[in-house]
N, CA, C and O atoms as a GROMACS GRO file, in nm:
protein
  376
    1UNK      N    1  -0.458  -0.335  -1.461
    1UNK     CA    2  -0.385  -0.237  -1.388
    1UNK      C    3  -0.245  -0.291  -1.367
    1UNK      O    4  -0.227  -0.392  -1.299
    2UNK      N    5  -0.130  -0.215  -1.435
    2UNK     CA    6  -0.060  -0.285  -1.363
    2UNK      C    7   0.086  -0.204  -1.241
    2UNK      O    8   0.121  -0.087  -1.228
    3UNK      N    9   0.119  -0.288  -1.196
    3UNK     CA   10   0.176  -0.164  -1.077
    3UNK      C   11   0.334  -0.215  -1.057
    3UNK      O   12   0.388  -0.317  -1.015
    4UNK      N   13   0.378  -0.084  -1.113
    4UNK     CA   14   0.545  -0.119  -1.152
    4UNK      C   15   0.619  -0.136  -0.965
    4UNK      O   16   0.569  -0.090  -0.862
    5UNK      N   17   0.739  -0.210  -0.977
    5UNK     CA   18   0.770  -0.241  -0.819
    5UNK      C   19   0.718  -0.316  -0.790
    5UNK      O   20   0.793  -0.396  -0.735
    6UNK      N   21   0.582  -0.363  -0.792
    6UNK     CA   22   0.549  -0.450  -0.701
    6UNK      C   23   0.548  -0.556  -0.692
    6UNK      O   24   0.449  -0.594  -0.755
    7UNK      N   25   0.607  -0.650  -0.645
    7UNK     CA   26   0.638  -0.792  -0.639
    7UNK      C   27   0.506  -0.854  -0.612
    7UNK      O   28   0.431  -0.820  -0.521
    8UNK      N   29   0.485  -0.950  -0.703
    8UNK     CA   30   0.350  -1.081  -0.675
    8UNK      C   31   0.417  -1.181  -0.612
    8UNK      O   32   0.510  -1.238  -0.669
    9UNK      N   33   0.366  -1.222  -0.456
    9UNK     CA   34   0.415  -1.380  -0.433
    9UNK      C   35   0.326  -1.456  -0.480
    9UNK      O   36   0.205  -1.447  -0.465
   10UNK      N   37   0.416  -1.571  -0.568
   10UNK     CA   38   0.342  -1.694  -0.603
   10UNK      C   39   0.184  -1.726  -0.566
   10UNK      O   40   0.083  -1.735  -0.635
   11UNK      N   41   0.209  -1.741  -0.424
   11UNK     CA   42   0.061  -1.782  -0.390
   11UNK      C   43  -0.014  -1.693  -0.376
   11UNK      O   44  -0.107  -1.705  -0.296
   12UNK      N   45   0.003  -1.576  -0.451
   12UNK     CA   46  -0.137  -1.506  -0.496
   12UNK      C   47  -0.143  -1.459  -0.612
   12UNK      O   48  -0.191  -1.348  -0.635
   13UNK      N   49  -0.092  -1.541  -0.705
   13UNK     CA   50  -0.151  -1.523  -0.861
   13UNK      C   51  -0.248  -1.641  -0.850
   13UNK      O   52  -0.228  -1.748  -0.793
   14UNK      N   53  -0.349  -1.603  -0.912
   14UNK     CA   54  -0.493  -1.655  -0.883
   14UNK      C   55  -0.584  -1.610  -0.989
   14UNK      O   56  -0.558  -1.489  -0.990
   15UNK      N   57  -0.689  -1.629  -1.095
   15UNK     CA   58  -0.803  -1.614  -1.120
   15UNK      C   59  -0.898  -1.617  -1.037
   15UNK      O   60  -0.958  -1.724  -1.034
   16UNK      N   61  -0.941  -1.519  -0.953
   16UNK     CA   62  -1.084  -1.573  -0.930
   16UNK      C   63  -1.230  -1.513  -0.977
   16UNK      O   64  -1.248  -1.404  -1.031
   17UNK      N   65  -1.312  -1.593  -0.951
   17UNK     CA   66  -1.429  -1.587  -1.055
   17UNK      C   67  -1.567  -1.540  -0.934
   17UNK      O   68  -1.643  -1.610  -0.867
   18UNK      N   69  -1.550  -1.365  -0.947
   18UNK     CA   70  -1.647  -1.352  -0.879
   18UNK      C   71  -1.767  -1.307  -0.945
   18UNK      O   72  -1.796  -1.198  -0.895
   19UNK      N   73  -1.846  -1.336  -1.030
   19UNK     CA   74  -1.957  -1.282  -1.058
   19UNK      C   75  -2.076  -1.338  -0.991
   19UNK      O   76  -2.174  -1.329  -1.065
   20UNK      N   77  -2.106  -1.401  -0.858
   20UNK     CA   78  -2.197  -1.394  -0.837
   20UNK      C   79  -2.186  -1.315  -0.709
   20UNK      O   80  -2.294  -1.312  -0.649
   21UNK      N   81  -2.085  -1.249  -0.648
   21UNK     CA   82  -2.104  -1.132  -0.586
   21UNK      C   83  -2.185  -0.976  -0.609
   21UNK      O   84  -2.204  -0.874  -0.542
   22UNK      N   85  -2.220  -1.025  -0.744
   22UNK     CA   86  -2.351  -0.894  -0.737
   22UNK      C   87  -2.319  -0.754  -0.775
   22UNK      O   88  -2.388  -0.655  -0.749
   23UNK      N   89  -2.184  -0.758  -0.852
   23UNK     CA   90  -2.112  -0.652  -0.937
   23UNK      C   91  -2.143  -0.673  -1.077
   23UNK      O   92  -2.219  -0.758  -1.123
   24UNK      N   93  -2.056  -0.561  -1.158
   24UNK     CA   94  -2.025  -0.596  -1.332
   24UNK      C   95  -1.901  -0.675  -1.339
   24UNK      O   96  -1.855  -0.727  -1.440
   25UNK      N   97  -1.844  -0.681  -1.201
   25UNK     CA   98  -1.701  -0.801  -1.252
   25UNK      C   99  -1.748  -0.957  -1.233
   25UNK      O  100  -1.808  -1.024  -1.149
   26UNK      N  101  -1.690  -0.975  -1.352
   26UNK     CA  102  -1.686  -1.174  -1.376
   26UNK      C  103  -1.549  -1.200  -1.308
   26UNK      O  104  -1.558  -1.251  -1.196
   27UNK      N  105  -1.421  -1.174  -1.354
   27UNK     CA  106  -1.359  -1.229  -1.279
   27UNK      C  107  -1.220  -1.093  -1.223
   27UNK      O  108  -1.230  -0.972  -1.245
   28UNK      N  109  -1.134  -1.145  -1.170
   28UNK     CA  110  -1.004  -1.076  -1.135
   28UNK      C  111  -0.914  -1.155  -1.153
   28UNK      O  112  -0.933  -1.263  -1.097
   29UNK      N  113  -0.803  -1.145  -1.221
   29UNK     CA  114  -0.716  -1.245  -1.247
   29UNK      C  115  -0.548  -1.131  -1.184
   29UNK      O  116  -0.537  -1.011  -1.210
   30UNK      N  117  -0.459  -1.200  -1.115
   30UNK     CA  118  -0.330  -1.121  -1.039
   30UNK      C  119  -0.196  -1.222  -1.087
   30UNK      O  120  -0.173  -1.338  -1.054
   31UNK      N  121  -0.110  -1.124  -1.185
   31UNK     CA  122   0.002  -1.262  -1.158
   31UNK      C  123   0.120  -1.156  -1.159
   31UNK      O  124   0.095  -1.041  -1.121
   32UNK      N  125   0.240  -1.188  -1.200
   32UNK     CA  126   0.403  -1.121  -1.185
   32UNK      C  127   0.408  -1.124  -1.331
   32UNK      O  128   0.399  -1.225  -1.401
   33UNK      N  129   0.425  -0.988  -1.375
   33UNK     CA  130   0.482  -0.996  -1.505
   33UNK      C  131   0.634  -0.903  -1.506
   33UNK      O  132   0.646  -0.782  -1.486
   34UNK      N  133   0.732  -0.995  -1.532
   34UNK     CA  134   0.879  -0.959  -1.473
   34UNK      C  135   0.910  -0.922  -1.369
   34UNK      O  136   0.910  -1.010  -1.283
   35UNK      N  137   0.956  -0.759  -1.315
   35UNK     CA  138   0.941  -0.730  -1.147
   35UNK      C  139   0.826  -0.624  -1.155
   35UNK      O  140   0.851  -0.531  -1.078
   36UNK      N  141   0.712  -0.610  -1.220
   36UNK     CA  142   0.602  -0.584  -1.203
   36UNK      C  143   0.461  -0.692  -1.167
   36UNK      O  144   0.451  -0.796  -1.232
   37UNK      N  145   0.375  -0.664  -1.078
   37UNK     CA  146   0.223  -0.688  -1.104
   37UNK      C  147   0.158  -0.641  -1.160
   37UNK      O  148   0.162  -0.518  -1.169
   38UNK      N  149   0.031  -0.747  -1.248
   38UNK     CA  150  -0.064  -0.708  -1.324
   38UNK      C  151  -0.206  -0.758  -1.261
   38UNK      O  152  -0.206  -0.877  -1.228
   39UNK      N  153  -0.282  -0.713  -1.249
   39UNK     CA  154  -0.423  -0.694  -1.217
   39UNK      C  155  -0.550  -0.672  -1.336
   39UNK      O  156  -0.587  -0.561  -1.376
   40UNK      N  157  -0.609  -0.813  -1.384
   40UNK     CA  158  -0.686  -0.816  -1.477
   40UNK      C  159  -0.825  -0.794  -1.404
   40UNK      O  160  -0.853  -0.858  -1.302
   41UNK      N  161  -0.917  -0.698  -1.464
   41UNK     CA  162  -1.044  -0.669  -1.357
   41UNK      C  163  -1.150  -0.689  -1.549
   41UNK      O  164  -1.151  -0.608  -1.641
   42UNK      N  165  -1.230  -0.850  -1.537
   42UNK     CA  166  -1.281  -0.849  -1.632
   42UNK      C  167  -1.442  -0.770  -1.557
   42UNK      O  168  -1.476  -0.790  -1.440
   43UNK      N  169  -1.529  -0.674  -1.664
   43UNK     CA  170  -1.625  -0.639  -1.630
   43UNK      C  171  -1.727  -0.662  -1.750
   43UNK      O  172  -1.685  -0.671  -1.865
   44UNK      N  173  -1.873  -0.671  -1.718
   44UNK     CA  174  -1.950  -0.675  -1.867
   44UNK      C  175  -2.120  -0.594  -1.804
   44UNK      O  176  -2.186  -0.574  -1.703
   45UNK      N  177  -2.117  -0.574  -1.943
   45UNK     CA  178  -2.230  -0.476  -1.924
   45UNK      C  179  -2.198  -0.346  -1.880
   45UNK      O  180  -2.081  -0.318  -1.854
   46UNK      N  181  -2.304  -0.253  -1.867
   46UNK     CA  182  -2.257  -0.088  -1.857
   46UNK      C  183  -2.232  -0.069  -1.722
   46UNK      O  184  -2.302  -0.109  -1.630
   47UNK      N  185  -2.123  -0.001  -1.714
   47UNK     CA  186  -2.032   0.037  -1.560
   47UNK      C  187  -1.916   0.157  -1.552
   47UNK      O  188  -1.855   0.238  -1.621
   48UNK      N  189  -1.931   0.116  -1.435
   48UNK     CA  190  -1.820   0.274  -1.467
   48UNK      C  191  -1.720   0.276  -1.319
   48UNK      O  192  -1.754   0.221  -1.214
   49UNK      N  193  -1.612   0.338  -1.336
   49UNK     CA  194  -1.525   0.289  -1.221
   49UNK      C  195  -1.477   0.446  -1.193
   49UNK      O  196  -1.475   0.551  -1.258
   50UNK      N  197  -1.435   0.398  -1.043
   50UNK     CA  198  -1.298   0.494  -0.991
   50UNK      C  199  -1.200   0.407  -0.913
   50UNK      O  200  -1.194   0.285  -0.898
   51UNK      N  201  -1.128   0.504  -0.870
   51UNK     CA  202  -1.011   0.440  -0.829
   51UNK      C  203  -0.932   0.554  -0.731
   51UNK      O  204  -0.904   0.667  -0.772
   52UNK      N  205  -0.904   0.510  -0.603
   52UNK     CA  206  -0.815   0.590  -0.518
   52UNK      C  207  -0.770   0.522  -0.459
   52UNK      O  208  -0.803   0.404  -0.454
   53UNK      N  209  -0.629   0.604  -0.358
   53UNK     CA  210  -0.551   0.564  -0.280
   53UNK      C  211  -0.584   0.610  -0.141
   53UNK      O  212  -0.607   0.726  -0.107
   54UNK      N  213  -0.583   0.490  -0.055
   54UNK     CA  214  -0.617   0.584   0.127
   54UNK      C  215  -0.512   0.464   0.184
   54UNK      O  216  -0.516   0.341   0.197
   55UNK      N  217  -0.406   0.587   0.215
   55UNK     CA  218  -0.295   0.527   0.332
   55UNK      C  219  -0.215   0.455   0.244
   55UNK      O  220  -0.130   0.511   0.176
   56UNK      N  221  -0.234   0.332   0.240
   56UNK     CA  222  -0.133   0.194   0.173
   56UNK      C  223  -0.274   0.143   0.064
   56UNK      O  224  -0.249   0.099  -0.049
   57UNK      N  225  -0.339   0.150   0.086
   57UNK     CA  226  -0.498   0.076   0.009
   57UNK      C  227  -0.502   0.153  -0.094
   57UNK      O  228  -0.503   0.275  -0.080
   58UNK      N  229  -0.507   0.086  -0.231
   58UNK     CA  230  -0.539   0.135  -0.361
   58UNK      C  231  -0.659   0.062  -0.378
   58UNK      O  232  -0.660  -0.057  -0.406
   59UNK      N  233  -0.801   0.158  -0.355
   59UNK     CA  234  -0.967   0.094  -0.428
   59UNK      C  235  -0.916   0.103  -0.545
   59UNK      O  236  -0.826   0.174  -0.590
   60UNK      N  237  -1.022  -0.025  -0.618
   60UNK     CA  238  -1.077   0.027  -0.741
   60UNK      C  239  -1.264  -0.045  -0.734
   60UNK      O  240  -1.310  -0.159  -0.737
   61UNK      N  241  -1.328   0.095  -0.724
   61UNK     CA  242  -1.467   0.053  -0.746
   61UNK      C  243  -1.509   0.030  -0.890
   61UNK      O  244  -1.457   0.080  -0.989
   62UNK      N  245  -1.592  -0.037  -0.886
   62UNK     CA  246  -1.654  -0.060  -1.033
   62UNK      C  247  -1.836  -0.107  -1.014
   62UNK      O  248  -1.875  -0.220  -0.982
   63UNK      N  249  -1.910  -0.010  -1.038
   63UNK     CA  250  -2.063  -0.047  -1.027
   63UNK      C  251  -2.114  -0.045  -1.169
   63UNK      O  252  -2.050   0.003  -1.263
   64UNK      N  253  -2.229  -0.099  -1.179
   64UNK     CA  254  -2.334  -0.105  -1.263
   64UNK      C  255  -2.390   0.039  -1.309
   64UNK      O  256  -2.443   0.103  -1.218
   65UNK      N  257  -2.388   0.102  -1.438
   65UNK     CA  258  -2.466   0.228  -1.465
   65UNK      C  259  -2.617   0.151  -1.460
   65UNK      O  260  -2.613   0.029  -1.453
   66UNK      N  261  -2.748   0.217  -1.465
   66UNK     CA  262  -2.900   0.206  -1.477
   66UNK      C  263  -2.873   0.278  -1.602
   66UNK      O  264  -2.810   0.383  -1.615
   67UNK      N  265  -2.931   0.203  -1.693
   67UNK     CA  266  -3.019   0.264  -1.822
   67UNK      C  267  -3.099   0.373  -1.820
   67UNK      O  268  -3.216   0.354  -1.787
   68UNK      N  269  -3.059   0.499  -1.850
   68UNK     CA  270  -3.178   0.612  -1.821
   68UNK      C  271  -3.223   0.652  -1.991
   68UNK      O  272  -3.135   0.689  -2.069
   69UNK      N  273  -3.370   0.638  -2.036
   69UNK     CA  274  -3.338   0.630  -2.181
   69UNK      C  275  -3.389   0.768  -2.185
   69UNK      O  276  -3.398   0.788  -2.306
   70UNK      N  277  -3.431   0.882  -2.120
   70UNK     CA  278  -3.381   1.027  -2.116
   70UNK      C  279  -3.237   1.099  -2.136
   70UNK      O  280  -3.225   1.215  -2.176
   71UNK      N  281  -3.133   1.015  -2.102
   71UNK     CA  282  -3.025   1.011  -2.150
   71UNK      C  283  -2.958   1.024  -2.262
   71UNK      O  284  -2.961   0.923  -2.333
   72UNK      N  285  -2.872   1.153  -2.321
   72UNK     CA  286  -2.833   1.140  -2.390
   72UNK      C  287  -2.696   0.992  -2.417
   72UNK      O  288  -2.679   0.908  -2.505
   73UNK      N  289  -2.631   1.024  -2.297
   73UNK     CA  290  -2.480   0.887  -2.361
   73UNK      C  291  -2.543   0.800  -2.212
   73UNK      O  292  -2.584   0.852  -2.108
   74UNK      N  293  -2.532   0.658  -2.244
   74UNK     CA  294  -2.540   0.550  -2.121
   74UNK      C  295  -2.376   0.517  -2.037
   74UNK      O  296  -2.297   0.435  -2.083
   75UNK      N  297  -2.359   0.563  -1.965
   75UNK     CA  298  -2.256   0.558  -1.869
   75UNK      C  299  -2.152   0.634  -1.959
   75UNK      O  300  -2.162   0.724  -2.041
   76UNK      N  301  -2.012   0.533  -1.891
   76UNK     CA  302  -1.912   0.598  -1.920
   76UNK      C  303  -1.799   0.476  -1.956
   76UNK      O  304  -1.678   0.462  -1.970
   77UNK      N  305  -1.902   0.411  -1.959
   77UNK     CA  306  -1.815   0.257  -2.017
   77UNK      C  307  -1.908   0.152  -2.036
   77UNK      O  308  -2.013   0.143  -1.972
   78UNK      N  309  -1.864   0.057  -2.141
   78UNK     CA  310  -1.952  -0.057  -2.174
   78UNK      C  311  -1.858  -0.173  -2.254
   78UNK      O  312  -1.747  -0.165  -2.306
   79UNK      N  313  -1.958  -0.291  -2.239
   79UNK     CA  314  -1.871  -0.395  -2.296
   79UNK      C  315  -1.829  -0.359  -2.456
   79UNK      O  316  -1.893  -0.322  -2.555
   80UNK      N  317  -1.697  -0.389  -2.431
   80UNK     CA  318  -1.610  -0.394  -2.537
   80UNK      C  319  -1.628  -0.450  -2.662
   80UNK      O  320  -1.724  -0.525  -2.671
   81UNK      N  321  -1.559  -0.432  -2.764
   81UNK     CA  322  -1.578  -0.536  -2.854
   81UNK      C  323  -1.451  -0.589  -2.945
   81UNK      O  324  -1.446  -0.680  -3.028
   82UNK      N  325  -1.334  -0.480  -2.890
   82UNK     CA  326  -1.208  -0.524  -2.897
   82UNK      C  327  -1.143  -0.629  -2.780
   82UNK      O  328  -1.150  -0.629  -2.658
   83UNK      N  329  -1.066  -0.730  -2.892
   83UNK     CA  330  -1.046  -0.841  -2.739
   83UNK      C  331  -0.906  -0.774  -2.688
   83UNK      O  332  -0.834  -0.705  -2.760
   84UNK      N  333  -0.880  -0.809  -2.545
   84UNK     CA  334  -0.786  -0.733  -2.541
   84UNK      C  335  -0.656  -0.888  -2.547
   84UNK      O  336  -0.679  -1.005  -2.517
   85UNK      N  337  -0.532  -0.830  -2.593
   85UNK     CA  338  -0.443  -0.924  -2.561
   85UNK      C  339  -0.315  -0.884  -2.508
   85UNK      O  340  -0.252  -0.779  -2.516
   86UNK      N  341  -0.283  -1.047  -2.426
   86UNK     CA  342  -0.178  -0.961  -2.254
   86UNK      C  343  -0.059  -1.048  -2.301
   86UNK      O  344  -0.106  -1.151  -2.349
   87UNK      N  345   0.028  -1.048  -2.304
   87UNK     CA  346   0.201  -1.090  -2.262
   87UNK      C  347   0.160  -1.224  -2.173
   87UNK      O  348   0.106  -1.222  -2.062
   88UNK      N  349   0.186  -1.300  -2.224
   88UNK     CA  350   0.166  -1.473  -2.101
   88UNK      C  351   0.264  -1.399  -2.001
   88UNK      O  352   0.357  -1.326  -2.034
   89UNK      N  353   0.217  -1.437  -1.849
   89UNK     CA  354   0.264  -1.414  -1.744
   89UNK      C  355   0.437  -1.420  -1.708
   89UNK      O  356   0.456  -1.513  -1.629
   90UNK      N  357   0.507  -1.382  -1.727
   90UNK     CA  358   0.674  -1.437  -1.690
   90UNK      C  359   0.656  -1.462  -1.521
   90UNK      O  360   0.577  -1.415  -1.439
   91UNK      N  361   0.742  -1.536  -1.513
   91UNK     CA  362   0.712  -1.612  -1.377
   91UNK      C  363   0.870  -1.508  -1.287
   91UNK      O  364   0.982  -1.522  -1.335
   92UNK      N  365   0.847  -1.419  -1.167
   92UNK     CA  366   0.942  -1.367  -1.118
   92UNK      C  367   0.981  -1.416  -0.975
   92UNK      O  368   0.899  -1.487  -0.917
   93UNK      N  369   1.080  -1.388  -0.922
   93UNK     CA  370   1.102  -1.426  -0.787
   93UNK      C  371   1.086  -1.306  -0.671
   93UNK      O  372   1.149  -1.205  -0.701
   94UNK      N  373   1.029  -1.300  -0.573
   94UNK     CA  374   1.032  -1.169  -0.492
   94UNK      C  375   1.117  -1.231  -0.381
   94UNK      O  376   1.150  -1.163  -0.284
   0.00000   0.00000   0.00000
């Protein structure tokens, strides 16, 4: 995701590695790319997301689909198999 304007301070570009919180995300990675932020949300296995705004707070949910094999299509997203590739971080000042 990334969100034009918005300044990253330093001390919160971060990887962190949450997959044993009990989601489809492994990790979240946040850094400054020029005078934008970028927001890496890695996910695996079948899931499916939304995303809204309330007040100043931008969610982004992301859960687990269940396998229904009555189903014609399984979710609405699944692991990839294209890798994706990002611009190394430029380091900005806010």
């Amino acid at each position: 995701m990334d969100s034009r304007g918005l300044c990253q301070p330093r001390n919160l570009e971060r990887r962190l590695d949450v997959q044993d919180f009990g989601t489809p995300v492994v990790s979240v990675e946040t850094f400054a790319q020029g005078p934008n932020t970028r927001m890496v949300i890695e996910p695996k296995g079948l899931w499916e997301h939304s995303a809204y705004q309330t007040d100043n707070r931008f969610i982004i949910e992301i859960k687990p689909v269940q396998e229904d094999p009555n189903r014609l299509t399984q979710g609405t997203r699944g692991g990839t198999t294209r890798r994706r590739t990002r611009t190394p971080p430029r380091r900005s000042r806010c």
